[in-house]
PDB file as gemmi writes it, atoms N, CA and C in Angstrom:
CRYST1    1.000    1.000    1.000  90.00  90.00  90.00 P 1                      
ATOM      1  N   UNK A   1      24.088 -14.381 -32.254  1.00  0.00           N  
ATOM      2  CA  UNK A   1      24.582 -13.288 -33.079  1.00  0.00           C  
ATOM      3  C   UNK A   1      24.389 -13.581 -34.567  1.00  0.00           C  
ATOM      4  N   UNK A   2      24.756 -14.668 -35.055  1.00  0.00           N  
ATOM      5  CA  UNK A   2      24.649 -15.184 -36.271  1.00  0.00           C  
ATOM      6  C   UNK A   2      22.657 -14.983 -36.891  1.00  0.00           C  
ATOM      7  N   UNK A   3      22.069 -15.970 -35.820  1.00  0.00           N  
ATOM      8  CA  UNK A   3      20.636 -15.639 -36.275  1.00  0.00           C  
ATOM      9  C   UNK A   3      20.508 -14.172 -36.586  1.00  0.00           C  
ATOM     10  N   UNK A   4      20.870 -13.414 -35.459  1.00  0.00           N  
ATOM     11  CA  UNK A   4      20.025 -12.211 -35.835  1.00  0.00           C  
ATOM     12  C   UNK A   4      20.982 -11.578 -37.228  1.00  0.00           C  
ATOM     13  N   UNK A   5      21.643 -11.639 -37.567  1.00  0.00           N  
ATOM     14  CA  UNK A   5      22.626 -11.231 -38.820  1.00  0.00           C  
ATOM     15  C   UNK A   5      21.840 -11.372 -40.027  1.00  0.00           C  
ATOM     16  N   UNK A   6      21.135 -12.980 -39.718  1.00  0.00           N  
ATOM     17  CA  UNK A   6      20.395 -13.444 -41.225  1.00  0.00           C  
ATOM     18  C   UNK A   6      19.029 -13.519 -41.006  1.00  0.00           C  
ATOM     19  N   UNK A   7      18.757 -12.864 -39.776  1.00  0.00           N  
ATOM     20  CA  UNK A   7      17.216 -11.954 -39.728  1.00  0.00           C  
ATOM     21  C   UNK A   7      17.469 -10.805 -40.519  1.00  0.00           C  
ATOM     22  N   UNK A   8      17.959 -10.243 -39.511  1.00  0.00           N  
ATOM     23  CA  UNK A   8      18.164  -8.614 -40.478  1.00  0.00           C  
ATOM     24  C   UNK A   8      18.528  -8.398 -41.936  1.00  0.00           C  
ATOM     25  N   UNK A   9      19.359  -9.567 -42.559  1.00  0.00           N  
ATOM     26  CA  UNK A   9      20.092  -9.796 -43.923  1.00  0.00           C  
ATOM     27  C   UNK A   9      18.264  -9.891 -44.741  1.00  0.00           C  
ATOM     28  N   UNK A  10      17.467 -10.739 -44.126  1.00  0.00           N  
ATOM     29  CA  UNK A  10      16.179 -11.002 -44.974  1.00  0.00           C  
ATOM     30  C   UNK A  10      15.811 -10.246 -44.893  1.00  0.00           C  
ATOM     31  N   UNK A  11      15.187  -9.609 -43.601  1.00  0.00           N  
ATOM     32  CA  UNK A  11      14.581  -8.523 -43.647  1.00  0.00           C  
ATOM     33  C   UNK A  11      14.832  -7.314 -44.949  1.00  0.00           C  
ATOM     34  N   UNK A  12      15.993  -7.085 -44.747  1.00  0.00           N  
ATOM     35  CA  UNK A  12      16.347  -5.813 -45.363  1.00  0.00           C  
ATOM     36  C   UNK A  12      16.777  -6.454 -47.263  1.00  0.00           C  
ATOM     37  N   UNK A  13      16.623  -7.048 -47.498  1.00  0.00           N  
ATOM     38  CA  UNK A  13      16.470  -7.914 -48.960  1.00  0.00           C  
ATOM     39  C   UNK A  13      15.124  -7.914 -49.279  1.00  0.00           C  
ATOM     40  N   UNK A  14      14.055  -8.257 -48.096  1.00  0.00           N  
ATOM     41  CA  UNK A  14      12.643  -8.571 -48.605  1.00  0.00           C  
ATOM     42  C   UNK A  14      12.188  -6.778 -48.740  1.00  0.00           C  
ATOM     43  N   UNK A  15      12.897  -5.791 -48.152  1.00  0.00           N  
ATOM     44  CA  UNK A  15      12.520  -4.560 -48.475  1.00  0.00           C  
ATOM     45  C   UNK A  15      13.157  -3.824 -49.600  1.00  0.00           C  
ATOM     46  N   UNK A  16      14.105  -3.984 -50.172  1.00  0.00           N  
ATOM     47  CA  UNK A  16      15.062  -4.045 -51.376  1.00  0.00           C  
ATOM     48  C   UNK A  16      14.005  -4.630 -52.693  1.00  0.00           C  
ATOM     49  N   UNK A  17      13.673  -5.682 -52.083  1.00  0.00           N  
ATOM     50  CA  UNK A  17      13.221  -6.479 -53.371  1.00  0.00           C  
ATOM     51  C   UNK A  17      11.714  -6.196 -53.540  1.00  0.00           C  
ATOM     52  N   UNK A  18      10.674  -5.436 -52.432  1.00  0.00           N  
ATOM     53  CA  UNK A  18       9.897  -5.132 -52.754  1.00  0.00           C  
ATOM     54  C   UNK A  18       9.355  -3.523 -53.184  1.00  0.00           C  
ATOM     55  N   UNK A  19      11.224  -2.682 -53.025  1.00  0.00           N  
ATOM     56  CA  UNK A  19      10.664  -1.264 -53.447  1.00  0.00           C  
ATOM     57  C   UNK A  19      11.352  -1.653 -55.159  1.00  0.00           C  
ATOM     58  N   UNK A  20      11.816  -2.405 -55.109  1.00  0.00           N  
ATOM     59  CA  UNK A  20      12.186  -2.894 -56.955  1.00  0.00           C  
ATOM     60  C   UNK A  20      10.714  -2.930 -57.531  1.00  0.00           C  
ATOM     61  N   UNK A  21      10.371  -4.318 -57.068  1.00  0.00           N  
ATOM     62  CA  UNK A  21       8.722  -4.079 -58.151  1.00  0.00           C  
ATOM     63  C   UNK A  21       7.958  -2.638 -57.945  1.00  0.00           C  
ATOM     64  N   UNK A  22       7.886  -2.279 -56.864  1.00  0.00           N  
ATOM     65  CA  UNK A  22       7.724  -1.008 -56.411  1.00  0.00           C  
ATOM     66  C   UNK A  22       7.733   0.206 -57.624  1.00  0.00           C  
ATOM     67  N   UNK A  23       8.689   0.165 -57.821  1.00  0.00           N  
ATOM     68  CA  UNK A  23       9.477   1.154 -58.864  1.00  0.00           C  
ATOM     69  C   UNK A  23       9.509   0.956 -60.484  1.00  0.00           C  
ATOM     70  N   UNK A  24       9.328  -1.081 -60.637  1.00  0.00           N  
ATOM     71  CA  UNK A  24       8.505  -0.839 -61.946  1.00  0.00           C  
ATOM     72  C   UNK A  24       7.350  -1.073 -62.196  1.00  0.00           C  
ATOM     73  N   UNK A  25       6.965  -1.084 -60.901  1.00  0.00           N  
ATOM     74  CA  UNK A  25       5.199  -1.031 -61.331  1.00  0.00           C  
ATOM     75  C   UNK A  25       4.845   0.737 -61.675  1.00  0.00           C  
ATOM     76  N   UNK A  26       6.083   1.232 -61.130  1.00  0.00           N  
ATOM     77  CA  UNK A  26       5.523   2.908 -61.376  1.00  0.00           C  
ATOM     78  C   UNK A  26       6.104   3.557 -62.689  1.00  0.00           C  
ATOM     79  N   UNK A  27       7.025   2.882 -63.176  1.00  0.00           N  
ATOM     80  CA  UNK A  27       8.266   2.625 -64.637  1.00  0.00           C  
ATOM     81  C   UNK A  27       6.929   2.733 -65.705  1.00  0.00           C  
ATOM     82  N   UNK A  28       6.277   1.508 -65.159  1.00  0.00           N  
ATOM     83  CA  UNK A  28       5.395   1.066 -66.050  1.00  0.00           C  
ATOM     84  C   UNK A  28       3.954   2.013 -66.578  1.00  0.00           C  
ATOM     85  N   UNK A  29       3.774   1.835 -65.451  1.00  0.00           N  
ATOM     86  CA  UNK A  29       2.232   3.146 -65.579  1.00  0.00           C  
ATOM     87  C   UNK A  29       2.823   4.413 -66.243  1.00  0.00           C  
ATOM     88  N   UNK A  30       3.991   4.697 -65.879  1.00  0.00           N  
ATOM     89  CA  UNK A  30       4.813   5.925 -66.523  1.00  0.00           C  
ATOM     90  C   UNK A  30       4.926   6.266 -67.744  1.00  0.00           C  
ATOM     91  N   UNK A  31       4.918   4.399 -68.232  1.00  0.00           N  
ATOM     92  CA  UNK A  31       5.739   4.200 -69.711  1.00  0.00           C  
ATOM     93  C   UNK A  31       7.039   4.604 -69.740  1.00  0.00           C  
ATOM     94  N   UNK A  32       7.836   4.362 -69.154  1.00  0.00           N  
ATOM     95  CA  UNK A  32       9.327   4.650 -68.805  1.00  0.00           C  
ATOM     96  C   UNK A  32       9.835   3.638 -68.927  1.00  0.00           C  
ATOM     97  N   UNK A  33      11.321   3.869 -69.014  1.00  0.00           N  
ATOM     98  CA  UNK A  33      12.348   2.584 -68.509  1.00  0.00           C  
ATOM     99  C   UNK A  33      11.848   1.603 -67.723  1.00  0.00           C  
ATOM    100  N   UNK A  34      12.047   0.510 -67.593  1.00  0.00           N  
ATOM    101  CA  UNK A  34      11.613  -0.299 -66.784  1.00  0.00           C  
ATOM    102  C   UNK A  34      12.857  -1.458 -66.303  1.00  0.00           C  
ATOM    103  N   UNK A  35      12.993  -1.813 -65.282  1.00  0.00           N  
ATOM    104  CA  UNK A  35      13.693  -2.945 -64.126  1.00  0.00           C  
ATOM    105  C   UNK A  35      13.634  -4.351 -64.955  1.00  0.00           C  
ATOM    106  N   UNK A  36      14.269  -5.158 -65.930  1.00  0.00           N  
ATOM    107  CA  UNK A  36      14.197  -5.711 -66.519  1.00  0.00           C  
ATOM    108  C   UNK A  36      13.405  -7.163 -65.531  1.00  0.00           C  
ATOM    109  N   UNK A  37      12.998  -7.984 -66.332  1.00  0.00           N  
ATOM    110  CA  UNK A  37      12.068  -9.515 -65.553  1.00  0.00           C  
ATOM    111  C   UNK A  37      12.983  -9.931 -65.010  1.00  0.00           C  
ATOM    112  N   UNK A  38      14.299  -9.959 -65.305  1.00  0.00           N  
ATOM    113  CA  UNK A  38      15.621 -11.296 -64.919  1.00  0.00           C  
ATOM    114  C   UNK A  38      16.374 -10.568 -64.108  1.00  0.00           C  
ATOM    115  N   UNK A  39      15.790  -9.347 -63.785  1.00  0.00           N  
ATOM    116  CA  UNK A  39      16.150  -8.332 -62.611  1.00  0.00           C  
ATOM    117  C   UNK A  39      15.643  -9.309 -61.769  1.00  0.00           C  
ATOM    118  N   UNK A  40      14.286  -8.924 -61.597  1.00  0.00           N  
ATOM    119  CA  UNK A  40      13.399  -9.316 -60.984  1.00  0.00           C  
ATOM    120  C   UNK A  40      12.993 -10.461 -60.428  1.00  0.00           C  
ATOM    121  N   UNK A  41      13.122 -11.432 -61.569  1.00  0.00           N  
ATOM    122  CA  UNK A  41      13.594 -12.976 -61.168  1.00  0.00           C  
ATOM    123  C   UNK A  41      14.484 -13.225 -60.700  1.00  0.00           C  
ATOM    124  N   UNK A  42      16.189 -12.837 -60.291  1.00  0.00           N  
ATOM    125  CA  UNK A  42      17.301 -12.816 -59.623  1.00  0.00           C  
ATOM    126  C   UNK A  42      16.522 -12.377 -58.232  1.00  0.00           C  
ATOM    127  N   UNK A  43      16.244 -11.368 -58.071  1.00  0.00           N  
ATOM    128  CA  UNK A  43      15.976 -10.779 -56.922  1.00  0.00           C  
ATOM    129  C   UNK A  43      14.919 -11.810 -55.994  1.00  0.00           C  
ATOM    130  N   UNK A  44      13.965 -12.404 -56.364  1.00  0.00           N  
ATOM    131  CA  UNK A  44      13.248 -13.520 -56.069  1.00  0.00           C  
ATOM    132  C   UNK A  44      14.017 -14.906 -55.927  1.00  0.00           C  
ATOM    133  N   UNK A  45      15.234 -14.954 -56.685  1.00  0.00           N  
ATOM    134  CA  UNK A  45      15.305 -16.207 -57.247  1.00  0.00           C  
ATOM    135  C   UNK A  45      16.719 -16.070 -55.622  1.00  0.00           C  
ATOM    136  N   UNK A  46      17.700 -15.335 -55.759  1.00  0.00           N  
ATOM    137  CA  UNK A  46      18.471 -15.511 -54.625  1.00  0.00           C  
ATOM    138  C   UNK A  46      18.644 -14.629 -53.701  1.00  0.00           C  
ATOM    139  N   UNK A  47      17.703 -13.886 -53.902  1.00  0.00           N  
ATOM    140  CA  UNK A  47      17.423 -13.626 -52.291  1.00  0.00           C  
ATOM    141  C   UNK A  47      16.351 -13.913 -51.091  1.00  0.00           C  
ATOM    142  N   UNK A  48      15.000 -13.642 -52.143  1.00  0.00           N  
ATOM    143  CA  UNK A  48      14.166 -14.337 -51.123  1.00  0.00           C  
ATOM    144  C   UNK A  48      12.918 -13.700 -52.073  1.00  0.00           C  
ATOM    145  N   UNK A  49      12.028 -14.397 -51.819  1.00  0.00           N  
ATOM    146  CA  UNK A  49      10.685 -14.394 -52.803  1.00  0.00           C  
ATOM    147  C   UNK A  49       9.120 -13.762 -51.968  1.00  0.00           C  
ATOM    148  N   UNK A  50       9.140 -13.866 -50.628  1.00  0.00           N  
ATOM    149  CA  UNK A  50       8.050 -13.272 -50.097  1.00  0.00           C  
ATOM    150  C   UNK A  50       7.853 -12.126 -50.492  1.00  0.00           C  
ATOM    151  N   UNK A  51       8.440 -10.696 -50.217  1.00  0.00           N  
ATOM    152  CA  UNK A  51       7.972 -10.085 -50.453  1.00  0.00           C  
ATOM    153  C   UNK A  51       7.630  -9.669 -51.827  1.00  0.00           C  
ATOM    154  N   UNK A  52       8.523  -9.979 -52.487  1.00  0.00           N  
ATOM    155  CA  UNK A  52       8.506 -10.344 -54.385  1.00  0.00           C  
ATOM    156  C   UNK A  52       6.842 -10.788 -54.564  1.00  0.00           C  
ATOM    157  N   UNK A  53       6.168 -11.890 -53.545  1.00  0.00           N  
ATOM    158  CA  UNK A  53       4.597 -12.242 -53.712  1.00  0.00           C  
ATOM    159  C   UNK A  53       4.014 -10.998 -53.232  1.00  0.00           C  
ATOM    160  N   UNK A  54       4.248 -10.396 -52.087  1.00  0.00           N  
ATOM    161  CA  UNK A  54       4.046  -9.181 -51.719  1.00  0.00           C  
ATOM    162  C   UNK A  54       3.441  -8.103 -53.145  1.00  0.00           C  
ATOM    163  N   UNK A  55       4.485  -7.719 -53.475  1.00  0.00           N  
ATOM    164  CA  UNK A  55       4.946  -6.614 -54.290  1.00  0.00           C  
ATOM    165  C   UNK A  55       3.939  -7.620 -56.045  1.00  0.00           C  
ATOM    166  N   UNK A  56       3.696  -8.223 -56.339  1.00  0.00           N  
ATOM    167  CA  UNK A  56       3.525  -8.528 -57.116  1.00  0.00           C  
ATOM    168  C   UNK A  56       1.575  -8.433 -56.685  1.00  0.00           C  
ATOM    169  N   UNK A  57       1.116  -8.929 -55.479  1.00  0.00           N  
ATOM    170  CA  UNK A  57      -0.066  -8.661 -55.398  1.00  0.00           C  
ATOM    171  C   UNK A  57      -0.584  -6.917 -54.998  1.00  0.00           C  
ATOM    172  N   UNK A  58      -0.074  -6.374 -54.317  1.00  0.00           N  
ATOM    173  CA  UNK A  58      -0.276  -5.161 -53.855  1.00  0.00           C  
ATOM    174  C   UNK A  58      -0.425  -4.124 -55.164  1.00  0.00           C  
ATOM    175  N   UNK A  59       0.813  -4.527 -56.026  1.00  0.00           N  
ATOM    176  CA  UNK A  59       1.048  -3.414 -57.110  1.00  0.00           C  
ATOM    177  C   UNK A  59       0.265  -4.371 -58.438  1.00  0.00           C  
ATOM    178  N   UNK A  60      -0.584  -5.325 -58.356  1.00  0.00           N  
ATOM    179  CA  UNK A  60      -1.185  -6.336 -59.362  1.00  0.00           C  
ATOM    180  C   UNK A  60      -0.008  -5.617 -60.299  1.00  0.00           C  
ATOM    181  N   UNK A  61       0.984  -6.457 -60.444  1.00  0.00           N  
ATOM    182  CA  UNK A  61       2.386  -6.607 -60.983  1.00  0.00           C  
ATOM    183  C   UNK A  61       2.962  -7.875 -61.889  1.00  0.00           C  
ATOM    184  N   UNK A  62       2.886  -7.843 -62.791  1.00  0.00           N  
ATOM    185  CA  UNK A  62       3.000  -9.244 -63.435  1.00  0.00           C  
ATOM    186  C   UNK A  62       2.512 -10.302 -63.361  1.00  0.00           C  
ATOM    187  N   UNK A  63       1.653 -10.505 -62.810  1.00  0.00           N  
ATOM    188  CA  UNK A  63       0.561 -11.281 -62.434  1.00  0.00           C  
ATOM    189  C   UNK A  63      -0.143 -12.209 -63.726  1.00  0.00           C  
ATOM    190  N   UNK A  64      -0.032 -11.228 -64.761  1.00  0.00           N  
ATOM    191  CA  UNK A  64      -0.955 -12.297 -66.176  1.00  0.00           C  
ATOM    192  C   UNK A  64      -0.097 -12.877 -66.873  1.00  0.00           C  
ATOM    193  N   UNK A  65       1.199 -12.021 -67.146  1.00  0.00           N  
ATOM    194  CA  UNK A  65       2.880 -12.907 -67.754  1.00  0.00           C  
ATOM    195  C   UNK A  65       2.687 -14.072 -67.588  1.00  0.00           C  
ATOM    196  N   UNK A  66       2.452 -15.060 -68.453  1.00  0.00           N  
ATOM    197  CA  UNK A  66       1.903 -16.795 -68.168  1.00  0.00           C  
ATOM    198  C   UNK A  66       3.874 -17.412 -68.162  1.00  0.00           C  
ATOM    199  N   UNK A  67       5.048 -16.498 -69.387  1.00  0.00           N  
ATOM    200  CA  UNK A  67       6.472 -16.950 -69.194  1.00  0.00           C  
ATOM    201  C   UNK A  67       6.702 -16.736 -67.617  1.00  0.00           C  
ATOM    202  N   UNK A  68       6.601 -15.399 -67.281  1.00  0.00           N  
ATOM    203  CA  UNK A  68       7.193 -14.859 -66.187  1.00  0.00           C  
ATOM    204  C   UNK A  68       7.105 -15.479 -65.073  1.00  0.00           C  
ATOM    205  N   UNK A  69       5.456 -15.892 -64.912  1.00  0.00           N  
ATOM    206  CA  UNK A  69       4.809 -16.515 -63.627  1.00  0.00           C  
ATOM    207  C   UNK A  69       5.739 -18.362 -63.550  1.00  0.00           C  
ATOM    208  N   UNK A  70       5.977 -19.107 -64.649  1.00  0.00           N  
ATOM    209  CA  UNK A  70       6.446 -20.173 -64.390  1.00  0.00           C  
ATOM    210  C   UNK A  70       7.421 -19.719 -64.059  1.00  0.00           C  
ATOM    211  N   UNK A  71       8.770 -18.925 -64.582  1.00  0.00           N  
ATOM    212  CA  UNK A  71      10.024 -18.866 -64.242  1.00  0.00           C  
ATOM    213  C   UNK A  71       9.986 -18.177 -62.415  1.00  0.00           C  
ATOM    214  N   UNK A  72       9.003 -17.482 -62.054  1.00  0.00           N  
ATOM    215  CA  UNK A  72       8.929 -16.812 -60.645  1.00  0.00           C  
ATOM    216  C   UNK A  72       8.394 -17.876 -59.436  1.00  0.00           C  
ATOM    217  N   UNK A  73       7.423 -18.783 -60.123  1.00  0.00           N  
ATOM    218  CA  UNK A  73       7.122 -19.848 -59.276  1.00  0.00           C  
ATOM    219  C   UNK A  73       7.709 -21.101 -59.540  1.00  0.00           C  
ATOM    220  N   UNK A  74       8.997 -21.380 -60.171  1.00  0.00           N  
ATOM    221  CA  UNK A  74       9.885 -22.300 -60.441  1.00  0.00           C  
ATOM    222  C   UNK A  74      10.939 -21.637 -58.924  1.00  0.00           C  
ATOM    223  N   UNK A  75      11.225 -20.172 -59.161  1.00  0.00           N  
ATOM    224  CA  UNK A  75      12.409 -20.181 -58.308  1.00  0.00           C  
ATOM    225  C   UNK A  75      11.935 -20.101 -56.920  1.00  0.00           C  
ATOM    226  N   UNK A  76      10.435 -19.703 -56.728  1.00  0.00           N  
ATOM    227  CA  UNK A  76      10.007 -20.451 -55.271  1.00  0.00           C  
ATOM    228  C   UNK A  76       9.888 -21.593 -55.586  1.00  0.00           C  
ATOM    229  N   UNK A  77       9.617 -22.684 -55.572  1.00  0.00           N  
ATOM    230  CA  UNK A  77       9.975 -24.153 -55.702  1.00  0.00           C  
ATOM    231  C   UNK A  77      11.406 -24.421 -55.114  1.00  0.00           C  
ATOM    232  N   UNK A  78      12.838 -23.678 -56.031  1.00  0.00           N  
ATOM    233  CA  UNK A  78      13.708 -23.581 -55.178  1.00  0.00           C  
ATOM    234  C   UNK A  78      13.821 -23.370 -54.035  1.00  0.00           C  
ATOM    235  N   UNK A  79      13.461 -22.407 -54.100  1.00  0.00           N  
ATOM    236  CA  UNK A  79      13.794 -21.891 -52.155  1.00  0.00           C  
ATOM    237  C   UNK A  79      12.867 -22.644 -51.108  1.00  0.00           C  
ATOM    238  N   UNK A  80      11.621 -23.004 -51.954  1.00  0.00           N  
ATOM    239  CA  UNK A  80      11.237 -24.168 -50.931  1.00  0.00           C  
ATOM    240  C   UNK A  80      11.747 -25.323 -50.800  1.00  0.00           C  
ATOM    241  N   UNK A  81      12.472 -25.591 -51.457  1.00  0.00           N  
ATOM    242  CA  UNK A  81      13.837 -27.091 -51.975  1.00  0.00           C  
ATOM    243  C   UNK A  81      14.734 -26.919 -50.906  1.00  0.00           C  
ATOM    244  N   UNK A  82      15.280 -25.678 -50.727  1.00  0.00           N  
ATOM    245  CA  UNK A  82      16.711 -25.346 -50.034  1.00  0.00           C  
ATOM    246  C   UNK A  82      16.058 -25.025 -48.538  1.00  0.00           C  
ATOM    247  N   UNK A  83      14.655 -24.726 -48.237  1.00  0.00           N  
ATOM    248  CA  UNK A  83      14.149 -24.451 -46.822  1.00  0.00           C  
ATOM    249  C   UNK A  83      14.282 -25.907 -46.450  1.00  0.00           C  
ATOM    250  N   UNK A  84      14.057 -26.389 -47.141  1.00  0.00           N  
ATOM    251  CA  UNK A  84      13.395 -27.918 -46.687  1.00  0.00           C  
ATOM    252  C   UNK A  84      14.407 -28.661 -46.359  1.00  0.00           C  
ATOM    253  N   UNK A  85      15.891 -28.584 -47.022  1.00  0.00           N  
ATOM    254  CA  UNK A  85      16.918 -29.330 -47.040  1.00  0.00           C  
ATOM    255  C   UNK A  85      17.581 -28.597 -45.549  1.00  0.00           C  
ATOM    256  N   UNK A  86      17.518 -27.320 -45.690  1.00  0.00           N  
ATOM    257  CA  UNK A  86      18.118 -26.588 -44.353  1.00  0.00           C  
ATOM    258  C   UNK A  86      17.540 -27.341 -43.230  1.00  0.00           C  
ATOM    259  N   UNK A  87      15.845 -26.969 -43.238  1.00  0.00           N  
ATOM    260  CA  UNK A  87      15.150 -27.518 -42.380  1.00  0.00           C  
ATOM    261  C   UNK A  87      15.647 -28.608 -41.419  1.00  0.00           C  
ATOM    262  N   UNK A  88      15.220 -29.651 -42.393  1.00  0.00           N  
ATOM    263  CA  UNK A  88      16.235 -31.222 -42.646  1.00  0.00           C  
ATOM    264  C   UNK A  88      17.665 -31.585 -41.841  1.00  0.00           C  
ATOM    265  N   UNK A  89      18.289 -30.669 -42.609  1.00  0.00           N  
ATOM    266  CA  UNK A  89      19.948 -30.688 -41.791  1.00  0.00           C  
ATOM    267  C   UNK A  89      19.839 -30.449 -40.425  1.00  0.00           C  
ATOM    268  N   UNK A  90      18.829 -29.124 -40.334  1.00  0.00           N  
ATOM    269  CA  UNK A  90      19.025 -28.776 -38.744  1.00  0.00           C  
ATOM    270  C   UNK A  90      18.907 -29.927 -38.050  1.00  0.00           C  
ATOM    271  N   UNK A  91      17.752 -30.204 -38.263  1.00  0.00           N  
ATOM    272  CA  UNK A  91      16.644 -31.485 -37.115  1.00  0.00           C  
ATOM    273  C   UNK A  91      17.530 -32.560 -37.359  1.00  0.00           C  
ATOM    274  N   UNK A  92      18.200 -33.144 -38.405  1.00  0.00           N  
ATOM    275  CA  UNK A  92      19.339 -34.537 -38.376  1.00  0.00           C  
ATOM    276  C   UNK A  92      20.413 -34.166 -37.405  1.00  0.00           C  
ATOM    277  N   UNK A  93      20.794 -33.110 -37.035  1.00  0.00           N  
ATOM    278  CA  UNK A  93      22.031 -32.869 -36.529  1.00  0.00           C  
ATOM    279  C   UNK A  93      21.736 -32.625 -35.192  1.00  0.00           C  
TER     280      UNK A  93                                                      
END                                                                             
């Protein structure tokens, strides 16, 4: 019961977080308001970052930002830190 809770919890975060870039990749072309970076980096940073790579190649989305790209591939680094440690725990226990 638990697994499938924090299937569905990702799932439905990695679709959250990829109609966000979604919406300022269209902000943007608009010239409109736009979904601030530290939106964006939160949303990558604690919830989950795949589709964030997703949404960033599909919509060629921030992609040349040389600040943006370290701070977005710093907080995957995290989450590959915290997979790894999860990982880890499981298999020790």
């Amino acid at each position: 019961m638990f697994v499938n809770i924090v299937v569905l919890y990702f799932v439905l975060i990695n679709v959250v977080t990829f109609l966000i870039w979604w919406i300022d990749k269209r902000k943007a072309v608009k010239q409109k308001w736009r979904i601030s970076e530290k939106t964006l980096l939160v949303f990558s940073l604690l919830w989950w970052f795949v589709w964030a790579i997703f949404g960033m190649q599909v919509f060629n989305h921030k992609t040349i930002k040389s600040k943006f790209l370290v701070y977005f591939w710093s907080a995957v680094a995290v989450w590959f830190v915290i997979l790894w440690f999860l990982f880890y725990s499981y298999l020790k226990s």
